[in-house]
BALOBA-1460 file (C-alpha; in Angstrom, 3 decimals):
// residues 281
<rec num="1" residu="x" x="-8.505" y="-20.611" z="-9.108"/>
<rec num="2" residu="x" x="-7.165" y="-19.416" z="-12.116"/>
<rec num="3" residu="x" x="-4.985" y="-21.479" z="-14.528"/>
<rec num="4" residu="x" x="-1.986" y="-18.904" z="-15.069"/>
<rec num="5" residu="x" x="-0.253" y="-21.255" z="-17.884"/>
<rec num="6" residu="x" x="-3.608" y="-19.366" z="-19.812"/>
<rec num="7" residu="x" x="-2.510" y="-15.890" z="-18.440"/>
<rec num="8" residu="x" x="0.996" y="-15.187" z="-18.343"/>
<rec num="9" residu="x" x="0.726" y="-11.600" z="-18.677"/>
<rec num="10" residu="x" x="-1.709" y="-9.491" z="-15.931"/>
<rec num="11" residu="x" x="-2.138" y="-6.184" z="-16.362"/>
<rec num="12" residu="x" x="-2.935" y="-3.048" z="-14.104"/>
<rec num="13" residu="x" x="-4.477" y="0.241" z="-15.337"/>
<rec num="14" residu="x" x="-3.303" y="3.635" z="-13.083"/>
<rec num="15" residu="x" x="-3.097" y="7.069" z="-12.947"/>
<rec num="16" residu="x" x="-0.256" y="9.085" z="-12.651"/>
<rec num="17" residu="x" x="-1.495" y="12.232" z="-10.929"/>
<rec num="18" residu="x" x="0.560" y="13.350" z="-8.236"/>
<rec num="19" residu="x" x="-2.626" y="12.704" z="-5.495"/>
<rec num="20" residu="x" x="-3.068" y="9.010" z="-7.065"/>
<rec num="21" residu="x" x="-0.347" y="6.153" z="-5.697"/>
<rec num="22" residu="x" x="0.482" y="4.889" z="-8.915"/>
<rec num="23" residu="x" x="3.650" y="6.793" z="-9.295"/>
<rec num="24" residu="x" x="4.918" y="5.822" z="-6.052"/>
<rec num="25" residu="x" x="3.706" y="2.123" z="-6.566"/>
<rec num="26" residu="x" x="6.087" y="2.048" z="-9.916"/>
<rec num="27" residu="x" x="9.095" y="3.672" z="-8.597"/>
<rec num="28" residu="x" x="9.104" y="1.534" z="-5.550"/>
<rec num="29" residu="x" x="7.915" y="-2.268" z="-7.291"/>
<rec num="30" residu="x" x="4.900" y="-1.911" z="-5.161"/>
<rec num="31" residu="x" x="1.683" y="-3.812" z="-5.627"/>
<rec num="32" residu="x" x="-1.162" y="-2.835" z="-3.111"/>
<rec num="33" residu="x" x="-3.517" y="-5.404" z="-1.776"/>
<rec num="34" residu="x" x="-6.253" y="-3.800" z="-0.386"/>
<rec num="35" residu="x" x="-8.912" y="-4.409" z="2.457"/>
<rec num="36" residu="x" x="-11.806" y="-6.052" z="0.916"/>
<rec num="37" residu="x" x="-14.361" y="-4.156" z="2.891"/>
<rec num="38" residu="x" x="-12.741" y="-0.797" z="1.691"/>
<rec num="39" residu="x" x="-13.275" y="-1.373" z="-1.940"/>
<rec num="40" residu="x" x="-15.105" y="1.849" z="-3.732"/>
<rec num="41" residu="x" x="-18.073" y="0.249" z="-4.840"/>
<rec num="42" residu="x" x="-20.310" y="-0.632" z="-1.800"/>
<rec num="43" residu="x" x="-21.714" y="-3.461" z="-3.675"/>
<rec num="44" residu="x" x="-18.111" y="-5.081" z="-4.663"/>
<rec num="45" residu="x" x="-16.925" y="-7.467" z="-2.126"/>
<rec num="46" residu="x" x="-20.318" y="-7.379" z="-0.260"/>
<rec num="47" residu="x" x="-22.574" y="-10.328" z="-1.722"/>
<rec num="48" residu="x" x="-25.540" y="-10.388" z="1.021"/>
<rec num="49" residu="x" x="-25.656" y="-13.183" z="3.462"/>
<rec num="50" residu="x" x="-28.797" y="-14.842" z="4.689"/>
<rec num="51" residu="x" x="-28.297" y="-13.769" z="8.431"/>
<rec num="52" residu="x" x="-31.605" y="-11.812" z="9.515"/>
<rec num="53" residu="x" x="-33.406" y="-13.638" z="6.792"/>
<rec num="54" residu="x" x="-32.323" y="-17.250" z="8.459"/>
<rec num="55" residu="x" x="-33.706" y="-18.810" z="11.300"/>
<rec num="56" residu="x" x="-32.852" y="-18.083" z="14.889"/>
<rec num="57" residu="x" x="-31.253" y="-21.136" z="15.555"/>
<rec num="58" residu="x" x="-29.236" y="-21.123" z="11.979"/>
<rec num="59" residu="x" x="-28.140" y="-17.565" z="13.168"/>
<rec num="60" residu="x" x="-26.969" y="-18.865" z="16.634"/>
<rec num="61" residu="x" x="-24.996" y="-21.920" z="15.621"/>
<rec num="62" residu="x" x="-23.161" y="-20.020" z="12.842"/>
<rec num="63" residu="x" x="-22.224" y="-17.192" z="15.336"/>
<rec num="64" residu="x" x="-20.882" y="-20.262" z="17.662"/>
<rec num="65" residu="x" x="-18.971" y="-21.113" z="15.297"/>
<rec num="66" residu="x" x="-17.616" y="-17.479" z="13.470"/>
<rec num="67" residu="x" x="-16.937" y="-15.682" z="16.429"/>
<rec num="68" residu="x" x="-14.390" y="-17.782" z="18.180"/>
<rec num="69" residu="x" x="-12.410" y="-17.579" z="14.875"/>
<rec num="70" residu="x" x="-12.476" y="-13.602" z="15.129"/>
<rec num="71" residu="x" x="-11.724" y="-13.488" z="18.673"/>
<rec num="72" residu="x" x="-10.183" y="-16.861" z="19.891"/>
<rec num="73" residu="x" x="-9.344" y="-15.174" z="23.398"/>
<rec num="74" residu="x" x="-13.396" y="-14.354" z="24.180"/>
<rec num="75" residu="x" x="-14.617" y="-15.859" z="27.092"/>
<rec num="76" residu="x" x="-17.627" y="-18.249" z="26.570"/>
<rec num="77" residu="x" x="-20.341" y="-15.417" z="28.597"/>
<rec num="78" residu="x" x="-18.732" y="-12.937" z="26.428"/>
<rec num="79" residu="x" x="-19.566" y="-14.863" z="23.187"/>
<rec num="80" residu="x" x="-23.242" y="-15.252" z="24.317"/>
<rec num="81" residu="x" x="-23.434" y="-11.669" z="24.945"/>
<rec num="82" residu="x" x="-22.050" y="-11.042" z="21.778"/>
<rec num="83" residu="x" x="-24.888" y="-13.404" z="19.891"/>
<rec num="84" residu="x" x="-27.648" y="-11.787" z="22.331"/>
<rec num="85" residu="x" x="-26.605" y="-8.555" z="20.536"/>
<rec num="86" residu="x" x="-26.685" y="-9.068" z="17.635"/>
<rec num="87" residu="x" x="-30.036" y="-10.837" z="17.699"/>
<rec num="88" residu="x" x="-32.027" y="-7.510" z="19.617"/>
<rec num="89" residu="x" x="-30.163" y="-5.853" z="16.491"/>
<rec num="90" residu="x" x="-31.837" y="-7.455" z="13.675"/>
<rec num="91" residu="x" x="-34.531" y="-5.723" z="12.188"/>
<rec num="92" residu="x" x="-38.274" y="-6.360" z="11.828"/>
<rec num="93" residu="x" x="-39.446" y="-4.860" z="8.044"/>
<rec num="94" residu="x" x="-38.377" y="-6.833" z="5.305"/>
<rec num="95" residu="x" x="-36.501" y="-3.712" z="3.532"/>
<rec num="96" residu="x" x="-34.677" y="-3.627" z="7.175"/>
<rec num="97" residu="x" x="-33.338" y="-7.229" z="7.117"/>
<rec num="98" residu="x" x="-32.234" y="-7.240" z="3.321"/>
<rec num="99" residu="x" x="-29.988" y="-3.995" z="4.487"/>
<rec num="100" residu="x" x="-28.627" y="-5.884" z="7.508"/>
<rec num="101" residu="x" x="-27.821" y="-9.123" z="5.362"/>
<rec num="102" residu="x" x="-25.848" y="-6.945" z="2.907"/>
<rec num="103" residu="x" x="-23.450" y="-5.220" z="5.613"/>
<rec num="104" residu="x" x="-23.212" y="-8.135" z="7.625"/>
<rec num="105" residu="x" x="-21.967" y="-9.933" z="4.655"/>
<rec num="106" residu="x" x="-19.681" y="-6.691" z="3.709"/>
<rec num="107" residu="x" x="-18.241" y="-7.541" z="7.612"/>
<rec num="108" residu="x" x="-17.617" y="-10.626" z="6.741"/>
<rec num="109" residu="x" x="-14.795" y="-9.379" z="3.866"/>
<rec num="110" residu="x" x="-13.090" y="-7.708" z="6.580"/>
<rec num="111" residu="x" x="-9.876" y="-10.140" z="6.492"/>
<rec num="112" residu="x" x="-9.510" y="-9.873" z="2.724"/>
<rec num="113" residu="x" x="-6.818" y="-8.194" z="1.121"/>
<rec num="114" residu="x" x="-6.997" y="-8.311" z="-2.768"/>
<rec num="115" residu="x" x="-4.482" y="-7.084" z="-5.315"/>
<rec num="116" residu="x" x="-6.852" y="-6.306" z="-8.271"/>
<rec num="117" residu="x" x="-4.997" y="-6.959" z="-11.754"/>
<rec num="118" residu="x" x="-6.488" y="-7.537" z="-15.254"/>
<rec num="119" residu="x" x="-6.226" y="-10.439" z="-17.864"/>
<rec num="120" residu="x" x="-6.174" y="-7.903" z="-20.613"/>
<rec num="121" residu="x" x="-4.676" y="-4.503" z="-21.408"/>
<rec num="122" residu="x" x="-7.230" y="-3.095" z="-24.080"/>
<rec num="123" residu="x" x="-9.953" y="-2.649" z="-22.631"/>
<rec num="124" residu="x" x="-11.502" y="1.111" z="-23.272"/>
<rec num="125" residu="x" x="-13.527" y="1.130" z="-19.882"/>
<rec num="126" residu="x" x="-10.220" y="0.381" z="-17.726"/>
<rec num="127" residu="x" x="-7.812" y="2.890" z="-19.575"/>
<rec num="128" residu="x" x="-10.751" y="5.302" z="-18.815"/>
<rec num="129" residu="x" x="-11.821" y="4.678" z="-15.040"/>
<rec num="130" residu="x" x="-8.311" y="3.971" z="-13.575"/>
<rec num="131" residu="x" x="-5.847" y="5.469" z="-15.858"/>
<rec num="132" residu="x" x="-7.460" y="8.668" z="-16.042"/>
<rec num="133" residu="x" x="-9.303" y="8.915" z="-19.492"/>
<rec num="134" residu="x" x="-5.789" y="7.505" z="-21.302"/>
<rec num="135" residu="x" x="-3.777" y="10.145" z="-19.257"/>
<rec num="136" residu="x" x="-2.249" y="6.955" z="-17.514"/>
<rec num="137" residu="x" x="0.050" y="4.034" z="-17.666"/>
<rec num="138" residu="x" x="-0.598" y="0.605" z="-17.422"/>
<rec num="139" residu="x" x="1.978" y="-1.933" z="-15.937"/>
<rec num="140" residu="x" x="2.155" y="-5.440" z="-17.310"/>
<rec num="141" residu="x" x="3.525" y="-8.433" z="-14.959"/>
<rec num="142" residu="x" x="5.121" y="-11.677" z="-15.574"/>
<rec num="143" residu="x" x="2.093" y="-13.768" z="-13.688"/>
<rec num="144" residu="x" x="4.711" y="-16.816" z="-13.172"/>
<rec num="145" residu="x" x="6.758" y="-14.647" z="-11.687"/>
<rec num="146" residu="x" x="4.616" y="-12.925" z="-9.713"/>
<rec num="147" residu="x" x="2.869" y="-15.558" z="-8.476"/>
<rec num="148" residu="x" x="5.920" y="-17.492" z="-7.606"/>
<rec num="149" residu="x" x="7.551" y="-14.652" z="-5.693"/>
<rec num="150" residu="x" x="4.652" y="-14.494" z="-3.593"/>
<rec num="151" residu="x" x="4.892" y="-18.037" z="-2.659"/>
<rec num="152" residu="x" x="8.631" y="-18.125" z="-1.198"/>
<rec num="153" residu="x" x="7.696" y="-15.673" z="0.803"/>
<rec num="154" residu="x" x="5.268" y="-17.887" z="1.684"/>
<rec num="155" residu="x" x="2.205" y="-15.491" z="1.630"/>
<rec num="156" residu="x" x="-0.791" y="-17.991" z="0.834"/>
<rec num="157" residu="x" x="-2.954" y="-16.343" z="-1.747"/>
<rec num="158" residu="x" x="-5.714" y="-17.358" z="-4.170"/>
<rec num="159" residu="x" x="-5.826" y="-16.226" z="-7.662"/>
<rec num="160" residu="x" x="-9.204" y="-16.431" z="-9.091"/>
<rec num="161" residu="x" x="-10.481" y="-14.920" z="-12.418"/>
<rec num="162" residu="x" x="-14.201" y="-12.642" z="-11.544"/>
<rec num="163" residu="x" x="-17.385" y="-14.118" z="-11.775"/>
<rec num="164" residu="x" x="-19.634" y="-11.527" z="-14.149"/>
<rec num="165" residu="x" x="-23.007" y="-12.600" z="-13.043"/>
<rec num="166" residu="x" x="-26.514" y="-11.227" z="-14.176"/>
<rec num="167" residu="x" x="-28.208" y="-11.715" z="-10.309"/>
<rec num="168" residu="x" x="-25.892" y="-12.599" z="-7.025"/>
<rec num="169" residu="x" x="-27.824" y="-14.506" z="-4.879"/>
<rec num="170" residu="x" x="-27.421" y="-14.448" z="-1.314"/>
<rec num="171" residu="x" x="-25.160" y="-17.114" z="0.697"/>
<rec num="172" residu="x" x="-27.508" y="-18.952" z="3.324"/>
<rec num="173" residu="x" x="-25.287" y="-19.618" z="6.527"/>
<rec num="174" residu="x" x="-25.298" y="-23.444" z="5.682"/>
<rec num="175" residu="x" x="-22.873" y="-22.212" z="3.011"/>
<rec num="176" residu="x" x="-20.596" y="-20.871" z="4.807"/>
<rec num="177" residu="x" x="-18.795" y="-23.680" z="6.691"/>
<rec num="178" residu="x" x="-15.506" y="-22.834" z="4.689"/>
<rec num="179" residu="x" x="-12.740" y="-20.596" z="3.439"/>
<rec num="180" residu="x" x="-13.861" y="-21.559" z="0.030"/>
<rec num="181" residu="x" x="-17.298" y="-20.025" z="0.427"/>
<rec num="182" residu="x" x="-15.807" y="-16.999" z="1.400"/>
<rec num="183" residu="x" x="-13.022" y="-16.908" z="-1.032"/>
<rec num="184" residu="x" x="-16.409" y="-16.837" z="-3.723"/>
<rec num="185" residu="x" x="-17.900" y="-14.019" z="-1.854"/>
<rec num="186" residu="x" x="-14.770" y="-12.015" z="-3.312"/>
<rec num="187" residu="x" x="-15.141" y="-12.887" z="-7.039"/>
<rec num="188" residu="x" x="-18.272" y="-12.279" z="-8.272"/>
<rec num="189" residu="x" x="-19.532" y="-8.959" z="-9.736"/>
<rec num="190" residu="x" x="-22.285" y="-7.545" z="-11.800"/>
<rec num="191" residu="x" x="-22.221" y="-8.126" z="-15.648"/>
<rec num="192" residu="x" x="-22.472" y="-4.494" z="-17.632"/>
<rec num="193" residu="x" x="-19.107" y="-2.426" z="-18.438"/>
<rec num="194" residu="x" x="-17.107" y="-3.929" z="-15.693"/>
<rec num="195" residu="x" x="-17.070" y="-6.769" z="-17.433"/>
<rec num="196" residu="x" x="-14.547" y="-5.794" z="-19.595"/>
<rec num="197" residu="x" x="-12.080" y="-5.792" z="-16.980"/>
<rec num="198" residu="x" x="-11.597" y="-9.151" z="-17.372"/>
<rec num="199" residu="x" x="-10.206" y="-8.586" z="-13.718"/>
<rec num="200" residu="x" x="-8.122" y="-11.156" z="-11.908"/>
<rec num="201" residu="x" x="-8.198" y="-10.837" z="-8.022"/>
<rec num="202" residu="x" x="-5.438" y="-12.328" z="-5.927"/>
<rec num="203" residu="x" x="-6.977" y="-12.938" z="-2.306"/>
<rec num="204" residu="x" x="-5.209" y="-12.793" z="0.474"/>
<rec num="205" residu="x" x="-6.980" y="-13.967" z="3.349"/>
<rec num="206" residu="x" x="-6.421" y="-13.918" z="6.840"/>
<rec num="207" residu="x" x="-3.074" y="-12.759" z="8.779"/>
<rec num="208" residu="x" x="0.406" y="-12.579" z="6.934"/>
<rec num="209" residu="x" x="2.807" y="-15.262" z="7.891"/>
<rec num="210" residu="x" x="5.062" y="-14.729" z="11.254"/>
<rec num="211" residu="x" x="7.848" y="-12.492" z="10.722"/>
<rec num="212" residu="x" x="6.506" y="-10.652" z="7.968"/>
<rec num="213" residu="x" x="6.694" y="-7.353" z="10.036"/>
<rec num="214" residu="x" x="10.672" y="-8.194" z="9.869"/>
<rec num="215" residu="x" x="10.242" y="-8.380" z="6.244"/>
<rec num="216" residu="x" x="11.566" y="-4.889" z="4.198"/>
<rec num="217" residu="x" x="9.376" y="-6.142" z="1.123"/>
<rec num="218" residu="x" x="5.583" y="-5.877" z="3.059"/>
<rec num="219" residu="x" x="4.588" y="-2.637" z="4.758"/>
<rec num="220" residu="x" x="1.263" y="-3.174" z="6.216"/>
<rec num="221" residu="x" x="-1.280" y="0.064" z="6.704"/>
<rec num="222" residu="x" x="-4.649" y="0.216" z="8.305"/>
<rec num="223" residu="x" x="-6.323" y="-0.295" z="4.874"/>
<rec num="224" residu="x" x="-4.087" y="-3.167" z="3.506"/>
<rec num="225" residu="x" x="-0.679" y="-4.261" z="2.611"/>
<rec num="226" residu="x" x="1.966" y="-2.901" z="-0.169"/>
<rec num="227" residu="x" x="4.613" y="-5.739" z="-1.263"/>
<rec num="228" residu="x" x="7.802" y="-4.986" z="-2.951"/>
<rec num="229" residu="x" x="8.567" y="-6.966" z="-6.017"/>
<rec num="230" residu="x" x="11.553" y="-7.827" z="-7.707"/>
<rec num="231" residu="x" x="12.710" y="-5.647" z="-11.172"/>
<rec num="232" residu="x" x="11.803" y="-8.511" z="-12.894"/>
<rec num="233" residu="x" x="8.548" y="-9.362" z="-12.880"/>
<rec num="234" residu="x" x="7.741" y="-6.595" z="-14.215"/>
<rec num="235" residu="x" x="7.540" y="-7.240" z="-17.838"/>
<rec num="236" residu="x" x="6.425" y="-3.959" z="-19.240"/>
<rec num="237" residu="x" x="5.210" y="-0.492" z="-19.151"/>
<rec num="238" residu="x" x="2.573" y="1.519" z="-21.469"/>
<rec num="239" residu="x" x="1.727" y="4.757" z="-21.317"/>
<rec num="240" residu="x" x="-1.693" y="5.781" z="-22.348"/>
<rec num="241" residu="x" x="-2.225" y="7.292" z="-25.374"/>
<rec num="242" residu="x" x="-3.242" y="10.742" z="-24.194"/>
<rec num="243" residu="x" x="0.125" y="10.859" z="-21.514"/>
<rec num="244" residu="x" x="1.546" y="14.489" z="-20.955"/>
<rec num="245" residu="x" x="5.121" y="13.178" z="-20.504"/>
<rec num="246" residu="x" x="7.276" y="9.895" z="-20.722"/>
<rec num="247" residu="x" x="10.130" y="11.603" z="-19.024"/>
<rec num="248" residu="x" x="8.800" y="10.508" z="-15.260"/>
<rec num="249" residu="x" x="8.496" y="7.095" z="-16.671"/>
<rec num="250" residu="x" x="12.017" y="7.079" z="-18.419"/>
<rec num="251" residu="x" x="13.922" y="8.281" z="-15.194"/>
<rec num="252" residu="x" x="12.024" y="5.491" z="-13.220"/>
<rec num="253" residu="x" x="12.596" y="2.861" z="-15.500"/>
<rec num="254" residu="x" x="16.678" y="3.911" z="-15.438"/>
<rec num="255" residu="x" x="17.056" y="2.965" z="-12.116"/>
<rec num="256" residu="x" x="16.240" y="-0.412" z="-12.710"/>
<rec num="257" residu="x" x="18.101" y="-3.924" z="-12.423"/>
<rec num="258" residu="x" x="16.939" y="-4.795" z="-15.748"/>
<rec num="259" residu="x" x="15.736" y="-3.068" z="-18.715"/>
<rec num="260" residu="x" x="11.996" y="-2.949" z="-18.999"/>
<rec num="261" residu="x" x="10.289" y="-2.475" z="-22.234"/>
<rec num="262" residu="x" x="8.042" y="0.884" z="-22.656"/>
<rec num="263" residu="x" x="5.392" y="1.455" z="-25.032"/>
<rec num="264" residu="x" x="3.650" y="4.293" z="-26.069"/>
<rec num="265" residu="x" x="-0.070" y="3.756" z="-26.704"/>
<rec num="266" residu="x" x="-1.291" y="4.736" z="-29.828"/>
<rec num="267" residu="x" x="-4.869" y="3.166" z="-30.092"/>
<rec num="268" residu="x" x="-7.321" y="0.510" z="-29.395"/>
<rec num="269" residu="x" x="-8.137" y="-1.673" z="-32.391"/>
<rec num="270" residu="x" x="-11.963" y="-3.316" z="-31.476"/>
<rec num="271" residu="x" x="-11.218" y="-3.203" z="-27.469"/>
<rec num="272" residu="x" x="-9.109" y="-6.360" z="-28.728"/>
<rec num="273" residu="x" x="-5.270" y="-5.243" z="-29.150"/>
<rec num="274" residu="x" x="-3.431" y="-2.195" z="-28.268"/>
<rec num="275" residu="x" x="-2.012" y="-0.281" z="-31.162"/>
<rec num="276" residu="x" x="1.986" y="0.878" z="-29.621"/>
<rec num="277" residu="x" x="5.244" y="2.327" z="-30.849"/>
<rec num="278" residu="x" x="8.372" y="1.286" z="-28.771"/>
<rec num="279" residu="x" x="9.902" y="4.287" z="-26.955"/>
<rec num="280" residu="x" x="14.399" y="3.915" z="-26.526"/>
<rec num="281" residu="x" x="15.835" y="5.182" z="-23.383"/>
């Protein structure tokens, strides 16, 4: 997991076009944790398991043990049915199983949520792909704050730096005897431009605590989870350097508890440090 005495700032890039959530995400303290298996990229979130590619009797074991953990209330002919499935399933070319292998393991990610944040704020390819070519604002967090918030309401999550790696090699089912093996499944990515992200993911895994459905803060939607967070951990605002208007932003950041510093982005000095004037409201 990350150490976040290293990052006490994180960061996250959005748009503000009316079709795009970002707007709504900063005038209501929102932060969206999203279902892993619903991420844009097919390949994020979806490192390929050794399932067709394993042994029959590696496959059948694991499934003993997975499937009860999906569906605790399955009766014991149902679960053999179930494995008896997916066995005919499996295909016979090679081209066939290495498909099968990457959306089983894509299946897998189903229980993830992940808020996806950054460890910087300058990077060129972010301000570009999420904040709509500089057109956008960027939020910046208190991570001590955030992180701590999360934990009274005692939502266990698991805030791990990505994993920028030049080949992702598959998990054999001997791996995955854990929550930690899965937990890596959601942190590792291709190197090339998305490595400038320098993207944190907090992972929540598995179902939200009892009596969260009572709780105003967490709204829960077929493709994730939105959390309400208090005025104050958020420790900033930029807007991007090409932004039509800081009024919206101004009229938002009035109705707050506490006065939240907003920048207007000037430049990028050497995808290092953000070039900003202060804007007074």
């Amino acid at each position: 997991m990350i150490d976040l005495s290293e990052a006490d700032f994180l960061f996250k890039y959005l748009s503000a076009k009316p079709e795009s959530f970002g707007l709504n995400w900063l005038s209501k303290s929102e932060i969206f944790f999203k279902r892993a298996d619903l991420f844009e990229d097919q390949n994020d979130c979806a490192v390929p398991v050794k399932f067709a590619n394993s042994t029959r009797a590696k496959r059948r074991e694991y499934l003993k043990s997975l499937i009860p953990k999906h569906a605790p209330d399955w009766s014991h002919n149902r679960i053999k049915e179930q494995i008896r499935k997916r066995e005919a399933d499996i295909p016979k070319t090679i081209e066939g199983k290495i498909e099968y292998d990457r959306k089983f393991g894509r299946m897998l990610t189903r229980k993830f949520r992940i808020c996806s944040l950054s460890r910087g704020n300058a990077s060129e390819f972010a301000w570009n792909k999420y904040a709509d070519n500089h057109k956008g604002f960027m939020i910046q967090y208190d991570a001590h704050a955030l992180m701590n918030y999360i934990a009274s309401l005692q939502i266990e999550v698991f805030p791990y730096p990505v994993e920028y790696r030049e080949v992702i090699e598959p998990f054999d089912l001997d791996e995955l005897v854990n929550d930690d093996t899965y937990l890596k499944m959601m942190i590792f990515k291709l190197r090339g431009e998305w490595e400038h992200e320098q993207e944190v993911r907090i992972i929540c895994y598995g179902a939200l605590p009892k009596g969260s459905q009572g709780m105003t803060c967490i709204s829960e939607f077929s493709n994730g989870f939105t959390l309400t967070i208090p005025d104050s951990v958020i420790a900033g605002l930029f807007l991007g350097k090409d932004s039509n208007s800081q009024q919206p932003f101004i009229e938002i950041l009035r109705t707050r508890t506490n006065k939240i510093p907003l920048y207007q982005v000037i430049g990028i000095e050497d995808q290092l440090q953000l070039q900003v004037n202060p804007i007074e409201y």
